[in-house]
C-alpha positions as a Markdown table, in Angstrom:
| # | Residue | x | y | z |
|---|---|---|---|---|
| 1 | Unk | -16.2 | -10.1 | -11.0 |
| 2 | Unk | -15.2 | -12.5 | -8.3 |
| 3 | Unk | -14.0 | -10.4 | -5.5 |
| 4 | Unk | -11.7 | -12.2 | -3.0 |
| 5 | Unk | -10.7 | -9.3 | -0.9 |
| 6 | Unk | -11.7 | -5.5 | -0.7 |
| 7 | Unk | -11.6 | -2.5 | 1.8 |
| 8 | Unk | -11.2 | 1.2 | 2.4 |
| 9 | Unk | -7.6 | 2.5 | 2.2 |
| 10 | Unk | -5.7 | 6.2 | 1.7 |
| 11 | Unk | -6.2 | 8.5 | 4.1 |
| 12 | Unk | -9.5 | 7.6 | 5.5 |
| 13 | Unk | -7.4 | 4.4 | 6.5 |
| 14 | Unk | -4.7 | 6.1 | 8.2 |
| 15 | Unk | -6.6 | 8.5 | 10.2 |
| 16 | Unk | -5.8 | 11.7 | 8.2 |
| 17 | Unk | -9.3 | 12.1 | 6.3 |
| 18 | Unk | -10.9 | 15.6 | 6.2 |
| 19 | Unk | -14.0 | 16.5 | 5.1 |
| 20 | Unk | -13.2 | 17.0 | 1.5 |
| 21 | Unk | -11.6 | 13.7 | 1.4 |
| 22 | Unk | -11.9 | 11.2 | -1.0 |
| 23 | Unk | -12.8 | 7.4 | -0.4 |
| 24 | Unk | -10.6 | 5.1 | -1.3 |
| 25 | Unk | -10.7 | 1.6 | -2.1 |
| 26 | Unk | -8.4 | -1.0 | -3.0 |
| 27 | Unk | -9.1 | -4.8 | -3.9 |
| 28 | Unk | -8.1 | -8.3 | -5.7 |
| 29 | Unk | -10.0 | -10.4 | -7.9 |
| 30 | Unk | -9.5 | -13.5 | -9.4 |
| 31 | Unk | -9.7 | -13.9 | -13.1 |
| 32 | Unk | -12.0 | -17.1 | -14.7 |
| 33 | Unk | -8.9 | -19.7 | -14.7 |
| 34 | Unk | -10.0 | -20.7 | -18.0 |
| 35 | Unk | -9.1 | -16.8 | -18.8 |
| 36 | Unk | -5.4 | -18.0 | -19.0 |
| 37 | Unk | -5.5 | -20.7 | -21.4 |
| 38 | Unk | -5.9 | -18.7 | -24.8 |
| 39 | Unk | -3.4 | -16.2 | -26.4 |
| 40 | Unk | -3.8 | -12.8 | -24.3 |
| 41 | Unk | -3.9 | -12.6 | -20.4 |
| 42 | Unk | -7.2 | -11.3 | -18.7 |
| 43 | Unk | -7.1 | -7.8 | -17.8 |
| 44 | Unk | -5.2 | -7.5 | -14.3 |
| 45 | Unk | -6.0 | -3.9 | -12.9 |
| 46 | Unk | -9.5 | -2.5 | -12.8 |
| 47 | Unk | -9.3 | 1.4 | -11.8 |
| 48 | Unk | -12.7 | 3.7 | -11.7 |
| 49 | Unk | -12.9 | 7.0 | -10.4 |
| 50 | Unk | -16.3 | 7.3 | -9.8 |
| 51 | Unk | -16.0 | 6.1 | -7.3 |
| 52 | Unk | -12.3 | 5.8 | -6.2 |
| 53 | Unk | -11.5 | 2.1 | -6.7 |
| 54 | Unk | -8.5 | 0.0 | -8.0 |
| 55 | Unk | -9.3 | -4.1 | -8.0 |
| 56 | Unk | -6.2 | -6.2 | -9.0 |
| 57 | Unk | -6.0 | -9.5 | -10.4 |
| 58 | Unk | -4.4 | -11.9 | -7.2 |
| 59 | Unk | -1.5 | -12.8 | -9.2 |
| 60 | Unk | -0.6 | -9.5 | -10.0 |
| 61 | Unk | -1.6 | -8.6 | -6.4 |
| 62 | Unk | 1.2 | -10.8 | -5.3 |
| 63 | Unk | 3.6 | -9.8 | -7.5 |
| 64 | Unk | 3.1 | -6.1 | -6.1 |
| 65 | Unk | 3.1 | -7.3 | -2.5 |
| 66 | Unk | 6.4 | -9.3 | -2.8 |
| 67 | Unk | 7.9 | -6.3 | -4.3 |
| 68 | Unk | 7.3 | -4.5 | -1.3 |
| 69 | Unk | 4.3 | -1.9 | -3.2 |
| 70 | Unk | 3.1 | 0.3 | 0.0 |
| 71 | Unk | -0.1 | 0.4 | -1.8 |
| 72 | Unk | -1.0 | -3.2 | -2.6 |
| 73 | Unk | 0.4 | -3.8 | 1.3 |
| 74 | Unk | -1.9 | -2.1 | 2.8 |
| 75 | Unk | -4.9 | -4.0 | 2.0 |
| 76 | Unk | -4.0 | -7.0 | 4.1 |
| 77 | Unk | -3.3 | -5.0 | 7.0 |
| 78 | Unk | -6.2 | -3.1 | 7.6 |
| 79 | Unk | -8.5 | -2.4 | 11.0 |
| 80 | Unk | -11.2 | -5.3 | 11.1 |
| 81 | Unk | -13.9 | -2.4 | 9.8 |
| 82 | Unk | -12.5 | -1.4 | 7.3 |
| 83 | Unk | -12.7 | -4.8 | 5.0 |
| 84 | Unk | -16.1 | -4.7 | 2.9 |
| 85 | Unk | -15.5 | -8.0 | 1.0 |
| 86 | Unk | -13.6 | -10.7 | 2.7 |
| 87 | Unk | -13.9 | -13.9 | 1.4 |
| 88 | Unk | -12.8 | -17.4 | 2.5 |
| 89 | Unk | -9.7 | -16.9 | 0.5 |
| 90 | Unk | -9.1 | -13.2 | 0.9 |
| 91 | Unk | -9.3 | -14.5 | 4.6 |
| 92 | Unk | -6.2 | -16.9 | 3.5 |
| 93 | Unk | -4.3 | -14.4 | 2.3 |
| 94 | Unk | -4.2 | -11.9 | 5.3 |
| 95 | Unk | -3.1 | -15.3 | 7.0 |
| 96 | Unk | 0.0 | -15.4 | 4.6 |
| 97 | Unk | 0.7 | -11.2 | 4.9 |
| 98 | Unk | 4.0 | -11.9 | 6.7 |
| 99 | Unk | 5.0 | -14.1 | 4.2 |
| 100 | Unk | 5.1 | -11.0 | 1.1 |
| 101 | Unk | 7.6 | -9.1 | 3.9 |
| 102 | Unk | 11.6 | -9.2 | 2.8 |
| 103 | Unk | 14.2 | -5.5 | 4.1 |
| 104 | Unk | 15.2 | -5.2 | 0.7 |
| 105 | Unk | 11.9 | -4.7 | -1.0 |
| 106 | Unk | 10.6 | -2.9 | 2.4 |
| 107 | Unk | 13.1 | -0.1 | 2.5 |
| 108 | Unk | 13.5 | 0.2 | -1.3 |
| 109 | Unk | 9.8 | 0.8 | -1.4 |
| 110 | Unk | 8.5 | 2.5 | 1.4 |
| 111 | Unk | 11.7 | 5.4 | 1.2 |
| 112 | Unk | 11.1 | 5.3 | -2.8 |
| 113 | Unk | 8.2 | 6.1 | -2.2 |
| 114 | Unk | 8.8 | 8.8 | 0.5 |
| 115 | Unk | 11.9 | 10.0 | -1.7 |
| 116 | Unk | 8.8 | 10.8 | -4.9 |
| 117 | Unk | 6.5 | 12.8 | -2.6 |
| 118 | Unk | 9.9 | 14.6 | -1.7 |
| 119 | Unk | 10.2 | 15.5 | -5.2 |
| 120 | Unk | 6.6 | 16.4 | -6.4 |
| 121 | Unk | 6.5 | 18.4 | -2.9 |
| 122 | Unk | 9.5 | 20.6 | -4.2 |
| 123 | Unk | 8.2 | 21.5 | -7.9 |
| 124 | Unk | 4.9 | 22.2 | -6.4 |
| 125 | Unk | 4.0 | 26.0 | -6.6 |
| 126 | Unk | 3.0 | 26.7 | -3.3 |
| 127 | Unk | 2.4 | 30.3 | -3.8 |
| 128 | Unk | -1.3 | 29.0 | -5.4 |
| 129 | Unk | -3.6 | 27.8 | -2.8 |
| 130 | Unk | -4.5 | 25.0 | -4.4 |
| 131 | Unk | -0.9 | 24.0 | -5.1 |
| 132 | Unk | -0.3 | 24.7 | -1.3 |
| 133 | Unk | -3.1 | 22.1 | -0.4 |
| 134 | Unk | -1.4 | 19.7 | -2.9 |
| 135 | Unk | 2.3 | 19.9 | -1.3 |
| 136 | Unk | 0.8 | 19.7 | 2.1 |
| 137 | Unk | -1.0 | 16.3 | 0.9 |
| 138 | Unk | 2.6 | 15.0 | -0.7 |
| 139 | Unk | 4.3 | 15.8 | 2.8 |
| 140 | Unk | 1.4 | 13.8 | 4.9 |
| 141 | Unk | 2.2 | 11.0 | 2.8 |
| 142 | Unk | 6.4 | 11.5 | 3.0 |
| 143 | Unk | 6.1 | 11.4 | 6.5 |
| 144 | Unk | 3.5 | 8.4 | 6.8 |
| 145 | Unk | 5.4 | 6.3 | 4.6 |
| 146 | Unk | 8.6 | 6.6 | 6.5 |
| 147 | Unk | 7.2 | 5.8 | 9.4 |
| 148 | Unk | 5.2 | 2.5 | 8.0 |
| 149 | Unk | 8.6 | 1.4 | 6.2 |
| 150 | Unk | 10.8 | 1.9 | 9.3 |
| 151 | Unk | 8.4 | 0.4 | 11.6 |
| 152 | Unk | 7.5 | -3.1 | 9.4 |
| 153 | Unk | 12.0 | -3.0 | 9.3 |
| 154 | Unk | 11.8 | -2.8 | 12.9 |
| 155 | Unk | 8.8 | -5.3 | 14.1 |
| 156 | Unk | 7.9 | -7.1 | 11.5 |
| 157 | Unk | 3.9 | -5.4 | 11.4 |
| 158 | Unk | 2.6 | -2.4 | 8.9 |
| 159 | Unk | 0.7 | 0.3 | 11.3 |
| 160 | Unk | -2.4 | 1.3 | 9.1 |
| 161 | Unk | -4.1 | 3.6 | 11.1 |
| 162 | Unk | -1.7 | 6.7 | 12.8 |
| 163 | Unk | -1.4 | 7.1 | 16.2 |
| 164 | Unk | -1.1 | 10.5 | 15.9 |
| 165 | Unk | -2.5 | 12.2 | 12.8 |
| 166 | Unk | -2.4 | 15.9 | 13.8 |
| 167 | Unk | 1.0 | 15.8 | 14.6 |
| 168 | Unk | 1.4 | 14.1 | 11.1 |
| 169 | Unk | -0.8 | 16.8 | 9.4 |
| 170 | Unk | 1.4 | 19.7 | 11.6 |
| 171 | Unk | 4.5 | 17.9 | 9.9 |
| 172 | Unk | 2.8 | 18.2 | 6.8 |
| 173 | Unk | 1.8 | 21.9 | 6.8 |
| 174 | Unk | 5.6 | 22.5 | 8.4 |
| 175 | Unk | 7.4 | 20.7 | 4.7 |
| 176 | Unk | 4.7 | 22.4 | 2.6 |
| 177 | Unk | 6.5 | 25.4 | 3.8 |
| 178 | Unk | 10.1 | 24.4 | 4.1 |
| 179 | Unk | 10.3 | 21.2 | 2.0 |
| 180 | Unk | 14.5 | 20.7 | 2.6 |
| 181 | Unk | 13.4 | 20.2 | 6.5 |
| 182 | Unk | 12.2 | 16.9 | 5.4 |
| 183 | Unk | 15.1 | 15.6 | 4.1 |
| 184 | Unk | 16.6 | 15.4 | 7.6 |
| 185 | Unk | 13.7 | 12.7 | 7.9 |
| 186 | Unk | 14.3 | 10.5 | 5.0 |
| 187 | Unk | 18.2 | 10.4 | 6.1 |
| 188 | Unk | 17.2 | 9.3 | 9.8 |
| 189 | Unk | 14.5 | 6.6 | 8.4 |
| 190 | Unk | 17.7 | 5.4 | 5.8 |
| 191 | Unk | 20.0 | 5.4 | 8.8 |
| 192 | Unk | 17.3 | 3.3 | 10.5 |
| 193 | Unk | 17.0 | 0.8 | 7.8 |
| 194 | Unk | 20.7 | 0.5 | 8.0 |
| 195 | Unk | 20.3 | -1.4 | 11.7 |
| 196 | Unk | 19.3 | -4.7 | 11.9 |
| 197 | Unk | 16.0 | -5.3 | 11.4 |
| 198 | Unk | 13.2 | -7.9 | 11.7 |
| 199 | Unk | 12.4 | -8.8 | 7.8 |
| 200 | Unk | 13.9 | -11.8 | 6.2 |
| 201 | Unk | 16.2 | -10.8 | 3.0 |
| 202 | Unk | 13.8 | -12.2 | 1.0 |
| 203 | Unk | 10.1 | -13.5 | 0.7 |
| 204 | Unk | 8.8 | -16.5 | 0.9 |
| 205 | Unk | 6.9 | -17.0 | -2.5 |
| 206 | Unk | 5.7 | -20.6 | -1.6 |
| 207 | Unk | 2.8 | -19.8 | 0.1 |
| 208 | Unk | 1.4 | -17.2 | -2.8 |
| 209 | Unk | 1.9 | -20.1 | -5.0 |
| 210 | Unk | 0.6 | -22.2 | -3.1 |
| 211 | Unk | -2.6 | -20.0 | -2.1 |
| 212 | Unk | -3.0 | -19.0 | -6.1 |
| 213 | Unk | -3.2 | -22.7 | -7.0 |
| 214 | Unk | -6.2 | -22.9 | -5.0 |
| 215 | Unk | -7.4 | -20.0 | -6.3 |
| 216 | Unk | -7.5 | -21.2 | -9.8 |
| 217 | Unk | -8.6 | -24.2 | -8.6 |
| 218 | Unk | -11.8 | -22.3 | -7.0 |
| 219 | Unk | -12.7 | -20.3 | -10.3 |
| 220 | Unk | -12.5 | -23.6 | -12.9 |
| 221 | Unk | -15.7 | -24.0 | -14.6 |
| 222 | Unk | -18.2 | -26.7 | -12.9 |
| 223 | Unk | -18.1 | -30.1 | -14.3 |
């Protein structure tokens, strides 16, 4: 499989690993161009668990990053060490990163995002210990999403790695208990996105096209 671009994401990314942690690892690939000349498309996704890795094709990469996907986001912000492929072109495409960036698709993301941990934190049954650990992971991830959402609306640049993880696990622990105290924080990030912020109102899809077209030029068979 030619891998353009691949690195370690989730919490081990952010700061908020623990021991029993899992490692996480995100990626794209580009499909044989000839793979798109017959009748069906070439599978796009690639997802093992053993270990933890999802690889997408780069077009459907770029679809998921112009859409705003936290996920898909992430991998071409990451801290330098954190990369374990990075190719000429997946080098190109942390070039263009900016470029995937629009509000809309930001805020209706990231707080979608946020507003689902909300809900699977509330149905959790948090009299079980092991649900307990589970709504205490949902909350971690409420509150870092808010915080990565508001702060690419406000400059423009996706923080991977927290600044302050405890305080983000202490958060955590505090909405396993009392889930409705995080919905004060979803309404101050909404009230956030409502202020002007840095992001265009859309993206600029010329230079993925442009980048994908020499990516399928890159993986043509050799004369």
């Amino acid at each position: 499989m030619n891998v353009l671009l691949s690195g370690i994401v989730g919490s081990t990314a952010y700061g908020l690993a623990h021991a029993g942690s899992d490692l996480d690892r995100l990626g794209l690939f580009a499909a044989p161009t000839v793979a798109f000349h017959g009748l069906h498309r070439p599978v796009e996704s690639h997802v093992t668990t053993a270990p933890d890795r999802t690889l997408h094709e780069a077009a459907k990469w770029c679809r998921l990053a112009l859409s705003g996907n936290p996920t898909a986001t992430e991998l071409v912000w990451l801290p330098e060490e954190l990369y374990e492929v990075r190719t000429p072109l997946g080098e190109e495409l942390i070039g263009l990163r900016e470029s995937f960036l629009s509000g809309p698709a930001v805020r209706r993301a990231y707080l979608g995002y946020a507003d689902q941990q909300l809900r699977k934190l509330a149905v959790r049954d948090r009299t079980d210990p092991a649900g307990r650990a589970r709504a205490a992971k949902h909350a971690r991830h409420l509150v870092r999403l808010v915080r990565q959402g508001v702060g690419l609306h406000e400059t423009g640049q996706l923080e991977i790695r927290l600044p302050d993880p405890e305080h983000v696990r202490a958060l955590g622990e505090r909405y396993a208990d009392r889930p409705e105290d995080a919905t004060a924080l979803l309404a101050d990030a909404a009230a956030r996105f409502d202020r002007p912020g840095t992001l265009p109102a859309a993206p600029d899809e010329r230079p993925a096209e442009a980048w994908l077209h020499r990516v399928r030029a890159a993986h043509l068979p050799t004369p």
